[in-house]
N, C-alpha and C positions, 0 to 999 in steps of 0.2 A: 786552316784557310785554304781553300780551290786555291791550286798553280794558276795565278793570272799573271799576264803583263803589266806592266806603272810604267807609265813616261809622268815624270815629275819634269815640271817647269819653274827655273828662278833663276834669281840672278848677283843678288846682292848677298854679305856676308851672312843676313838672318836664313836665309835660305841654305848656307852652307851648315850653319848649326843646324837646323830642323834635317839634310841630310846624313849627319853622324848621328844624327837621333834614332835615326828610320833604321842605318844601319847596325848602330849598335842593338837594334834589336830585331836583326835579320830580314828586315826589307830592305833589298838595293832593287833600284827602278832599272826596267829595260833599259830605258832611254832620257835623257835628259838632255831639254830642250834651254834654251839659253840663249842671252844676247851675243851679238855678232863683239869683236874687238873694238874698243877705242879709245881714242887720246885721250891722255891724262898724265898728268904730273905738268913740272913748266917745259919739260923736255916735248910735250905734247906728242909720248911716244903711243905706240899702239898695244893696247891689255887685254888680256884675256878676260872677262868676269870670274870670280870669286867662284864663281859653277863650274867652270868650264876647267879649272887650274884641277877643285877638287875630284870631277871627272875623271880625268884623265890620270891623277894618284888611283883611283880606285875600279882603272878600267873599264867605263862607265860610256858606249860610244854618246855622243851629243850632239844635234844639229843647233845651227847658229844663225837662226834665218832673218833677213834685214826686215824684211816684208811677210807679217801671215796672209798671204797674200793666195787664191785657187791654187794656183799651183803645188802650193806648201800643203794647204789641207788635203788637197787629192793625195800628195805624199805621203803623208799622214793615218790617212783612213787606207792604205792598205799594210796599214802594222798591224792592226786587230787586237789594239790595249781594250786591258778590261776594264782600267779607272788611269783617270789622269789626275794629280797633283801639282795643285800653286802653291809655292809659296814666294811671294815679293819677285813675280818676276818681270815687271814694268810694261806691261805693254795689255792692251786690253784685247783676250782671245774673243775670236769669233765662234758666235753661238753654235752656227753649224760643225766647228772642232769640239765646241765644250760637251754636243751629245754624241762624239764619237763612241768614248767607251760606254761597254755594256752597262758600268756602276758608273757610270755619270764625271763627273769633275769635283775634286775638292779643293777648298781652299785653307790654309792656314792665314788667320786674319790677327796681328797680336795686339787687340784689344776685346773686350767684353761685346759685343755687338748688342746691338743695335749701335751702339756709341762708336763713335769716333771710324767711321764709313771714311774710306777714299784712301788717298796715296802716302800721307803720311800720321800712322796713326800713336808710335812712338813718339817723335816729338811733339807732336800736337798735345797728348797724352800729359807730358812733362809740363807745356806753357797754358796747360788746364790752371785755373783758380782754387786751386787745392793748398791747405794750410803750411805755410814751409815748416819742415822739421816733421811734419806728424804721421803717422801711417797712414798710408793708401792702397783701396783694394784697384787694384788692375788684373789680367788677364788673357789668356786668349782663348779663339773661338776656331771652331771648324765649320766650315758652311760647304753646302751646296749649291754650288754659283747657277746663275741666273741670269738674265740678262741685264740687270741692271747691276750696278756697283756696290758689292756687300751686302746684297740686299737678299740673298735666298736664304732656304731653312737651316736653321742651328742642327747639328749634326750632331755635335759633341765640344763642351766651354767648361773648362776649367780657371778657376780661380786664384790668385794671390795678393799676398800683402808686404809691398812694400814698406819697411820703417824709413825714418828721417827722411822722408820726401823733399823733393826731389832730386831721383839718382842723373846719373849721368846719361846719356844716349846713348852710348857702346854696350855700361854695363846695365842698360833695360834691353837694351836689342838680346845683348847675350840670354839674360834670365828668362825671356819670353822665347825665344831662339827655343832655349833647351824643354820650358815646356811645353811648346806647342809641339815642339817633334816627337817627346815621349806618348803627348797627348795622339797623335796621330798615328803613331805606332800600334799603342792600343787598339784605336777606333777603328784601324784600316779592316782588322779581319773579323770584327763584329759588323761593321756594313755590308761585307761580302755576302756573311752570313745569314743579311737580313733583319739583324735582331736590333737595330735599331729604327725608329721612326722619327724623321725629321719634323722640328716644331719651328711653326713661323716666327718670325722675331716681331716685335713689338713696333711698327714702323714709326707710330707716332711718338716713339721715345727716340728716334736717331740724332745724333750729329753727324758733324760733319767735318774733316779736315781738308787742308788742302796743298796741292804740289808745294814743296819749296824749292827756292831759287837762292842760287849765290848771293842774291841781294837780302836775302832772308835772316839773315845774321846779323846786320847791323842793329849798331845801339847806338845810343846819345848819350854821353855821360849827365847829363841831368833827365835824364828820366824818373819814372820812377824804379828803385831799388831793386822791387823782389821783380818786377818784368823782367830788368834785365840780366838777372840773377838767373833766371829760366833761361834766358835765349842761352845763353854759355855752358850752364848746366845739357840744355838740349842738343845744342850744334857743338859739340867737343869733335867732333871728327867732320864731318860736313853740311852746311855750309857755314864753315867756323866762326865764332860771334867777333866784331872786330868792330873800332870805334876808327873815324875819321879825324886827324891833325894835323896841323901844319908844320912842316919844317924846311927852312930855307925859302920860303915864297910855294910850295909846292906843297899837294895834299900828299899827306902818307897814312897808307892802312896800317892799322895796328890791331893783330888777332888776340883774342884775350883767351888763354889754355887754365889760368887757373883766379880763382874770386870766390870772394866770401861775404857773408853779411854781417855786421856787428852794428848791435842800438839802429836797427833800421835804414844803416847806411849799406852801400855795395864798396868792397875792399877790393882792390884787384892785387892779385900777387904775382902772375907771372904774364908776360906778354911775346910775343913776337913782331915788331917792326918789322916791316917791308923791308924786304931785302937781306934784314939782317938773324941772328939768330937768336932761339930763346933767352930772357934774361927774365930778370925782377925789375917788377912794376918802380919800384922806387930807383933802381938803377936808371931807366928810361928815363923817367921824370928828368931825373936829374942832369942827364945827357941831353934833353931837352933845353934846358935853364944854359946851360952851357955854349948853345949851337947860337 
């Protein structure tokens, strides 16, 4: 592969997997681009992103820009990258940055494309109507971005099959994490090379997913079952599934980390009340009956 420059853009942990990927097999990017710091946790202290931590382990400089705003682009275009790299990095690049480099812009997308287009295509993926318990093919895609949202040529898609569907969000983010970065590894210096030809995607087969929000998590204990068997399954790290109860005259959240199905009902097993820390669903319960 021709000595070129990579500025790889992201921001979230998937992005931090698809970077040990690139490196373990000898692509580390010029530059890496990434979200500025912010509050999080209840200390609502100020964080680096998951990019920006790994960066900096592997000497990697990074700009942190609030705004892709002229200014930034102008900045930008006098680096003289040959291909720039997304993967999950939240923000939508503008088109005039995206034909900066000479080999264009990639994307790492971790579902099968056409399907599942937009911001969250992991758990969307997960709260799909697919048979609980049984294998599912999933994957990811590399595209050639566009101006529209996941919508350019397939580049390079590779395939897998998940058993006992559906997994959890962490461990799909990982599984797809590690192949889409091997996947990209590959593809990066057969693009270079030219010897690949981008194929359009199928648009009249697309879905569609969409942002989630804190409020995205909630469930109703009478619902139905295998729904909210997904939301928990999906939201295990954020925005965690959690049902609404009363105690003492007062609503209190209650996050649910562990549940199961049995004869078509939803089992919960472990939970976390407001305020307080992990326990068993039947412990609560019963602290409940008590209050």
């Amino acid at each position: 592969m021709p000595e070129i420059k990579i500025a790889f853009w992201g921001t979230s942990r998937f992005s931090v997997i698809v970077l040990d990927k690139m490196a373990q097999n000898g692509i580390l990017p010029s530059l890496i681009i990434t979200a500025p710091p912010r509050k999080k946790g209840r200390g609502l202290e100020m964080s680096q992103s998951d990019v920006k931590v790994w960066a900096d382990a592997h000497h990697v400089p990074t700009l942190e820009p609030e705004k892709l705003d002229a200014e930034f682009c102008f900045r930008l275009s006098t680096f003289d990258f040959g291909l720039f790299v997304i993967a999950s990095y939240g923000k939508i690049v503008p088109r005039t940055v995206l034909d900066l480099p000479k080999y264009g812009t990639l994307n790492v997308h971790p579902s099968l494309l056409p399907k599942l287009r937009g911001a969250s295509p992991i758990q969307s993926g997960i709260l799909e109507d697919v048979p609980l318990f049984s294998s599912h093919e999933t994957g990811v895609t590399i595209m050639l971005i566009d101006e529209k949202v996941d919508h350019g040529p397939i580049v390079a898609q590779e395939k897998i099959i998940i058993p006992n569907w559906p997994p959890q969000g962490l461990e799909l983010e990982e599984t797809l994490g590690i192949l889409g970065g091997k996947l990209l590894a590959k593809t990066i210096p057969l693009w270079i090379a030219g010897t690949i030809t981008p194929k359009d995607q199928d648009h009249d087969q697309a879905t569609y997913t969409k942002k989630m929000t804190s409020g995205s998590g909630q469930i109703y204990l009478d619902d139905d079952p295998v729904r909210m068997y997904r939301k928990i399954r999906a939201f295990d790290t954020w925005p965690r599934a959690y049902f609404i109860t009363e105690r003492n005259g007062k609503d209190m959240r209650v996050v649910i980390t562990e549940a199961h199905v049995s004869d078509g009902k939803l089992i919960l097993d472990r939970v976390i009340p407001e305020g307080k820390k992990e326990m068993l669903y039947e412990d609560f319960v019963r602290g409940q009956r008590g209050s």
